[in-house]
C-alpha positions as CSV (number, residue, x, y, z in Angstrom):
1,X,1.1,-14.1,-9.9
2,X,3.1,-11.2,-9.2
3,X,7.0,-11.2,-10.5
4,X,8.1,-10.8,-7.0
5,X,6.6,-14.5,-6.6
6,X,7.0,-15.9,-9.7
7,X,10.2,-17.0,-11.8
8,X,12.0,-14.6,-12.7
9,X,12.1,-14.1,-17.0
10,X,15.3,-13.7,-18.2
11,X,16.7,-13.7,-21.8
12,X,20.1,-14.9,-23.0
13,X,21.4,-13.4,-26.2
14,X,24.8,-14.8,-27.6
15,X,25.8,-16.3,-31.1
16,X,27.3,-18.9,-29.3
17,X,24.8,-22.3,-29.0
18,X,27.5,-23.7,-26.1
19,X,27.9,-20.1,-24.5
20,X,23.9,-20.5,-24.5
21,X,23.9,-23.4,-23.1
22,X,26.6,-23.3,-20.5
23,X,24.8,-20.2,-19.4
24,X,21.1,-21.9,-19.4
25,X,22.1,-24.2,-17.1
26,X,24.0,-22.4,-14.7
27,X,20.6,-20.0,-14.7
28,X,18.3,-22.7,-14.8
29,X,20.1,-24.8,-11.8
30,X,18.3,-22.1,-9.1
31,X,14.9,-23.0,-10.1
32,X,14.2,-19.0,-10.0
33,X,14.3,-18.2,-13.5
34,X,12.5,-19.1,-16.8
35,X,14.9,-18.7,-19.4
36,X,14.5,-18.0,-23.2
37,X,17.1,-17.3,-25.2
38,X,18.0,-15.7,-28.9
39,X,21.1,-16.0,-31.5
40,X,21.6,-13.0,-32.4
41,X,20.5,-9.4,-31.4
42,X,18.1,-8.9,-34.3
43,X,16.4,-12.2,-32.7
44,X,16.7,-11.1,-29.5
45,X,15.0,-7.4,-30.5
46,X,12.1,-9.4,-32.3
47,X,11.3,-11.4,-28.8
48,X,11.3,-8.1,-26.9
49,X,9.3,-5.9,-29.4
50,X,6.6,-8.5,-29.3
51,X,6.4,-9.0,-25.7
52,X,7.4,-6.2,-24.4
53,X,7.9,-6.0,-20.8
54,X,8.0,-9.7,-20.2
55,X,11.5,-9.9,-19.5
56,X,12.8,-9.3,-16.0
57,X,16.7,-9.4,-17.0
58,X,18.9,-9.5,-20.0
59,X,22.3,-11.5,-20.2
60,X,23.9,-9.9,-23.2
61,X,27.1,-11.1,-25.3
62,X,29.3,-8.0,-26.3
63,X,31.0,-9.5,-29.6
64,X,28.2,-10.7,-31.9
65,X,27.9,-10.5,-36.0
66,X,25.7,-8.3,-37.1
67,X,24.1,-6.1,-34.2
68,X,26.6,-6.5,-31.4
69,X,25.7,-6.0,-27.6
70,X,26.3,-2.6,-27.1
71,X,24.0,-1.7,-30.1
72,X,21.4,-4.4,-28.6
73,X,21.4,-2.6,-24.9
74,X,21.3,0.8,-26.7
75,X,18.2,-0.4,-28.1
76,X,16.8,-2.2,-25.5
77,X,16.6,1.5,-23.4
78,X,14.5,2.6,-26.1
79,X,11.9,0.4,-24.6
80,X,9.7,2.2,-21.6
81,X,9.1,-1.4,-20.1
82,X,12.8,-1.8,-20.0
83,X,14.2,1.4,-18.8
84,X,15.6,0.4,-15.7
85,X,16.0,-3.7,-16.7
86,X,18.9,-5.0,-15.5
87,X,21.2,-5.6,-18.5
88,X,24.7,-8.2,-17.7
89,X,26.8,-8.0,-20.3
90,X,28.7,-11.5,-20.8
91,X,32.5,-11.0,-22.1
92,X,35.9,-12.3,-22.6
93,X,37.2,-8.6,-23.8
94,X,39.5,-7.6,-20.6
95,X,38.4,-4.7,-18.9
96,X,39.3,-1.3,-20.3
97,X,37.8,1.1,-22.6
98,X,35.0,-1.5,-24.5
99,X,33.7,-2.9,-20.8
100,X,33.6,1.2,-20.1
101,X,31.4,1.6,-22.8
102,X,28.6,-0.9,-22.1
103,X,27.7,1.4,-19.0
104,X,27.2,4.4,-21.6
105,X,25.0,2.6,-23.8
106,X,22.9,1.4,-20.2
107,X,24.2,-2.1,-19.4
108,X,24.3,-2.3,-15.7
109,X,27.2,-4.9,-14.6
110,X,29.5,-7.6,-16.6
111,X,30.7,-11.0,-16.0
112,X,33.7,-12.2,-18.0
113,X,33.9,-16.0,-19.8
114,X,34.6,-18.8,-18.6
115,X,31.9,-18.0,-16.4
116,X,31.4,-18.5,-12.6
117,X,27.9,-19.5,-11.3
118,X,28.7,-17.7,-8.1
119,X,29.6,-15.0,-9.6
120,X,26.9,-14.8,-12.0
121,X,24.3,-15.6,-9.7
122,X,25.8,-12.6,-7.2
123,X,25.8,-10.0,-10.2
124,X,22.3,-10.9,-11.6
125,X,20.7,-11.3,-7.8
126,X,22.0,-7.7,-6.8
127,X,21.0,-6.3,-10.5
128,X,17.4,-7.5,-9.6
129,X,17.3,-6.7,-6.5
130,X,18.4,-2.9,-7.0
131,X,15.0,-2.9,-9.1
132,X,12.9,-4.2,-6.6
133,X,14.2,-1.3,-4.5
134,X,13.3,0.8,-7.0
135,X,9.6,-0.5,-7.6
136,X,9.0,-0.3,-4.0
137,X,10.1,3.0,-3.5
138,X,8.1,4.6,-7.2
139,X,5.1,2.3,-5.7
140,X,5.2,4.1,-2.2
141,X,6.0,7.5,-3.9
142,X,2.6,7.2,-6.6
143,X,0.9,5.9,-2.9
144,X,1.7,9.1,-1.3
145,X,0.8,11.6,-4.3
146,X,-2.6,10.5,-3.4
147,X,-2.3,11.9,-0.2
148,X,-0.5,15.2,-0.3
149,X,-0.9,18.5,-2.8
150,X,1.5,18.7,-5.8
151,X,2.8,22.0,-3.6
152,X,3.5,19.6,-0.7
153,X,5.2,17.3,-2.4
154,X,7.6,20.4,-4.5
155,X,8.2,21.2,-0.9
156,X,9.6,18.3,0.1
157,X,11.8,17.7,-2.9
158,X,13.2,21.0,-2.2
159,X,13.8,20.1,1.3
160,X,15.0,16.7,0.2
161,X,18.0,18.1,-1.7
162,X,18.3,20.9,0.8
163,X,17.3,19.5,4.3
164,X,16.5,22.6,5.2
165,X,12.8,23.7,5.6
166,X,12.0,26.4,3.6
167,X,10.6,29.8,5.7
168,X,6.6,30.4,5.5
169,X,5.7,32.7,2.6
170,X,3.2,35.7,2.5
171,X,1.6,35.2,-0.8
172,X,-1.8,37.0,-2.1
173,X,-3.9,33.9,-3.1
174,X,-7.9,33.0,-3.5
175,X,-8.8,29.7,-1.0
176,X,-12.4,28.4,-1.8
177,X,-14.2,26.3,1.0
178,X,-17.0,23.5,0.4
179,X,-19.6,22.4,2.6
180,X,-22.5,19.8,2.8
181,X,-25.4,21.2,4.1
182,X,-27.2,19.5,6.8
183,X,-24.5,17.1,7.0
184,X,-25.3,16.2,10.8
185,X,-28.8,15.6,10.4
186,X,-27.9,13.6,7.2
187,X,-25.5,11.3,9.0
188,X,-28.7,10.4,11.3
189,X,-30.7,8.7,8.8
190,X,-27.9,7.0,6.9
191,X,-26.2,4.1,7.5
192,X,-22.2,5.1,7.9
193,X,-20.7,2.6,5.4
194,X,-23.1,4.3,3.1
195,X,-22.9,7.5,4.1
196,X,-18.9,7.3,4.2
197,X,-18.7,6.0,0.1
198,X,-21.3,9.0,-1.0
199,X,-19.2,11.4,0.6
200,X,-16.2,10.0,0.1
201,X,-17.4,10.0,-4.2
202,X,-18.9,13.4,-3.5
203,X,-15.7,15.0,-2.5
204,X,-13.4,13.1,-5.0
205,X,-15.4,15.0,-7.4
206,X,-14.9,18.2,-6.0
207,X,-11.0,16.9,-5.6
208,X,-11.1,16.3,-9.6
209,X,-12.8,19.7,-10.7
210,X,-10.2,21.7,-8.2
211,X,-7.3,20.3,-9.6
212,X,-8.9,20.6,-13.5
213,X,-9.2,24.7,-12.5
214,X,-5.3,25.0,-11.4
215,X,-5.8,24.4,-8.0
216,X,-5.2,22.5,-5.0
217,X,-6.3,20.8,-2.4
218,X,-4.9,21.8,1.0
219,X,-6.9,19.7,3.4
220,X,-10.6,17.7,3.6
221,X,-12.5,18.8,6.2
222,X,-14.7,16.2,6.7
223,X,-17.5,16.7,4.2
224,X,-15.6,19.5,2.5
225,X,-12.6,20.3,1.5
226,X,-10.3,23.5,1.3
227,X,-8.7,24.7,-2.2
228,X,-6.0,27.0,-3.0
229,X,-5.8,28.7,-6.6
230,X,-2.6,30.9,-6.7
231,X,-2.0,33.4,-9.3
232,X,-3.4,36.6,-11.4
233,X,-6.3,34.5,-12.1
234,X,-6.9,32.4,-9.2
235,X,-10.2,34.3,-8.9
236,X,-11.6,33.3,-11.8
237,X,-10.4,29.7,-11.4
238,X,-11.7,29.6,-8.2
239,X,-15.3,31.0,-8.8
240,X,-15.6,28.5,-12.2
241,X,-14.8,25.8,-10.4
242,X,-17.4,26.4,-7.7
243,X,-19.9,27.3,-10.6
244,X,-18.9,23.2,-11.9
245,X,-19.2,21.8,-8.3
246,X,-22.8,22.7,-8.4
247,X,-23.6,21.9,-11.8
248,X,-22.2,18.4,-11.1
249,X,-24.0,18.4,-7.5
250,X,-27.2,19.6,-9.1
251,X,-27.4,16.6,-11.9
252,X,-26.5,14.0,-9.5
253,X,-30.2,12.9,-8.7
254,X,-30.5,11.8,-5.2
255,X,-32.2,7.5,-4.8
256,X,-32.1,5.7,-1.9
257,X,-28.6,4.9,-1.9
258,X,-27.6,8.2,-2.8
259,X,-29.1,10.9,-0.5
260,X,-29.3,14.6,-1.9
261,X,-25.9,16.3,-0.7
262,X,-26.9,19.9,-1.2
263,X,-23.2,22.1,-1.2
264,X,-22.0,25.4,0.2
265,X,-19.2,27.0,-0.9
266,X,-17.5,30.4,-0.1
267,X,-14.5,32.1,-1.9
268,X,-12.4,35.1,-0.4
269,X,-8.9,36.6,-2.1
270,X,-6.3,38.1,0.1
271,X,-3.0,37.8,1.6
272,X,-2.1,34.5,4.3
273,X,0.7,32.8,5.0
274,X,2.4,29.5,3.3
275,X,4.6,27.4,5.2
276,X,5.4,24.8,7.4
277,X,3.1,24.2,10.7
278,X,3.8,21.7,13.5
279,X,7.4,20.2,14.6
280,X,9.0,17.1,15.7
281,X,7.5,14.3,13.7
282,X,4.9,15.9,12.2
283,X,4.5,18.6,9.9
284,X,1.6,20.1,7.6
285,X,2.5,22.5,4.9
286,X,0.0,24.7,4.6
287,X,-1.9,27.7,4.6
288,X,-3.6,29.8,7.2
289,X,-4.4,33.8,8.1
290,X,-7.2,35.8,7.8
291,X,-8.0,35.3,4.2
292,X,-8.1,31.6,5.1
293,X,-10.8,31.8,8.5
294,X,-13.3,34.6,6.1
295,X,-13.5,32.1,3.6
296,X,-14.7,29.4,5.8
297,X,-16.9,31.8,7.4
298,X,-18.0,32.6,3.9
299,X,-18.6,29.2,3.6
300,X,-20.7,29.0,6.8
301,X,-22.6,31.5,5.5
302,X,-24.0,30.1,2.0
303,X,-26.9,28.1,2.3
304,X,-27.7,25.4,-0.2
305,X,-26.5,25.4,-3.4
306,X,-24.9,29.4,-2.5
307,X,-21.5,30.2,-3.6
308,X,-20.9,33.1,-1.5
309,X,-18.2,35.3,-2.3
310,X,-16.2,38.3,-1.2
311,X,-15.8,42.2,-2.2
312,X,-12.2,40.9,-3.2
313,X,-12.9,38.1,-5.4
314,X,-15.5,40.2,-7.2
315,X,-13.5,42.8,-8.1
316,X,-10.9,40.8,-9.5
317,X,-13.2,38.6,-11.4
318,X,-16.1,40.7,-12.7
319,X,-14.4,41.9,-16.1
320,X,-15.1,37.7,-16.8
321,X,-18.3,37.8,-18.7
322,X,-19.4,33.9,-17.6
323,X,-19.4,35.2,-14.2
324,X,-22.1,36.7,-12.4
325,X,-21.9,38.5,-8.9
326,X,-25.8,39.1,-7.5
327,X,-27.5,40.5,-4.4
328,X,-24.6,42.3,-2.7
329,X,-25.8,42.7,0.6
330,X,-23.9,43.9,3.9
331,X,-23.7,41.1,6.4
332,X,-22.1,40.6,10.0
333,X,-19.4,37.5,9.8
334,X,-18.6,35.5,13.1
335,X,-15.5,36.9,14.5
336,X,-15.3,39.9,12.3
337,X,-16.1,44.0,13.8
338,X,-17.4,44.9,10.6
339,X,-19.8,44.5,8.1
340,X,-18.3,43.6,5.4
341,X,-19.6,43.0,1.3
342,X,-20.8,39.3,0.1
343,X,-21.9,38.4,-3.2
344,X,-23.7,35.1,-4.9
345,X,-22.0,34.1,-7.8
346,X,-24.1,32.2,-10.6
347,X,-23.4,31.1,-13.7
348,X,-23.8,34.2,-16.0
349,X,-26.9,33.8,-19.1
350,X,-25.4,34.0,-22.6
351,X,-26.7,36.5,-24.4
């Protein structure tokens, strides 16, 4: 079971057995907490180092022989499971400068002796509680980095702390498209669930090999996706991780439950635009121009297994010996007036 359904684990650390006690059962009496409990803090930093992360909350005494409470939650912080634990400090001391000092060495609240169940029932449920908040939130926020580029989400910090939405951006960057061939005619012979999970593993491949070059993802496109590599040597980035999309696509043997998903790619450099598109309740940051549309035509224009590239990309990336630019050949692109330069880029022989 989960913790958010289970007993809570708490630990009670105080040199006092009746302080224990009195505490144990005013803990115990809401049937929402398993209780352990230690004598000292040396016990109590034995318990935690060999179960670490068990413990949901820790109810510290200040004075103790020995290693005292502050020195205890000082420690405690040291542990990654308990980072954000809640830590109640239990005390008779009157408030002033000792009580201010448990918040600097990361205790979270206090309660003072004789103790009040309400009270320490109210301190320890909103302690708890403030975590849950917390989990939830880190759980949603690790749920949406799946979904969204890294530049996305630096774009929404920013406009987090600013609330202000940054203007578009001209930038000079490389975008790469990818392409299943025949993917129509492929989705007629294959049944959809199947079809859905080859593509769906087909492109988290690609996803993985983008991101391993320095790039990003900027959007799927059904069975493609588009990728941005930004930088002096986006070029390069780019073209070697097309060159690993195809050496991955080309050892992945088609059977009968994995049909043959034969790629396309095309990569053009240039200048577009970076910003936000859309209004209102919905807004995609990304990028679009003419260097954007050329490489999708470029795209449209490899056949299977082609990376197809651009004057532009070559000519920033030719002085990389593993890189090969063949056949350059004059072509008409859809929606262009002129001819314009494309390349095949292979995987250059060693010598």
């Amino acid at each position: 079971m989960s913790k958010a359904t289970s007993n809570r684990q708490l630990l009670i650390v105080d040199d006092n057995r009746f302080a224990r006690t009195v505490l144990n059962r005013i803990l115990t009496a809401a049937n929402s907490y398993d209780v352990s409990q230690a004598a000292s803090g040396e016990e109590a930093l034995d318990i935690i180092s060999n179960e670490p992360g068990k413990f949901d909350a820790f109810l510290v005494d200040i004075e103790m022989p020995g290693m005292d409470g502050m020195e205890l939650s000082r420690k405690i912080r040291r542990f990654p499971e308990h980072r954000l634990t809640p830590i109640l400090m239990v005390t008779a001391l009157d408030e002033g400068k000792e009580l201010r000092e448990c918040f600097s060495v990361g205790a979270d609240d206090f309660v003072n002796k004789p103790l009040d169940p309400v009270i320490v029932h109210a301190r320890l449920s909103g302690l708890l509680q403030r975590v849950d908040y917390y989990n939830q939130l880190e759980k949603l926020r690790r749920s949406l980095v799946r979904y969204v580029s890294p530049r996305t989400q630096l774009m929404v910090e920013k406009y987090f702390d600013s609330e202000t939405l940054p203007p578009p951006e001209e930038q000079t960057l490389c975008v790469m498209f990818s392409d299943i061939r025949g993917f129509t005619a492929l989705s007629q012979k294959i049944e959809p669930d199947v079809l859905f999970a080859n593509v769906s593993h087909h492109l988290g491949t690609q996803v993985d090999v983008v991101y391993q070059y320095g790039g990003y993802v900027d959007k799927f496109g059904g069975d493609g996706i588009m990728a941005v590599f930004e930088g002096e040597d986006g070029p390069i980035n780019a073209c070697n991780c097309a060159l690993e999309i195809m050496e991955i696509a080309r050892m992945s043997a088609p059977s009968d439950d994995k049909p043959a998903m034969p790629v396309g790619i095309g990569i053009h450099q240039g200048i577009a635009m970076v910003g936000n598109i859309g209004g209102g309740e919905h807004l995609d940051y990304s990028v679009i121009g003419n260097t954007v549309n050329l490489a999708a035509r470029l795209c449209g224009y490899a056949g299977p297994m082609d990376i197809i590239v651009s004057e532009a990309v070559k000519k920033s990336a030719s002085n990389t010996p593993s890189l090969k630019f063949s056949n350059g050949q004059e072509a008409e692109i859809r929606g262009l007036s002129e001819l314009i330069t494309l390349y095949n880029l292979v995987r250059n022989a060693p010598y």
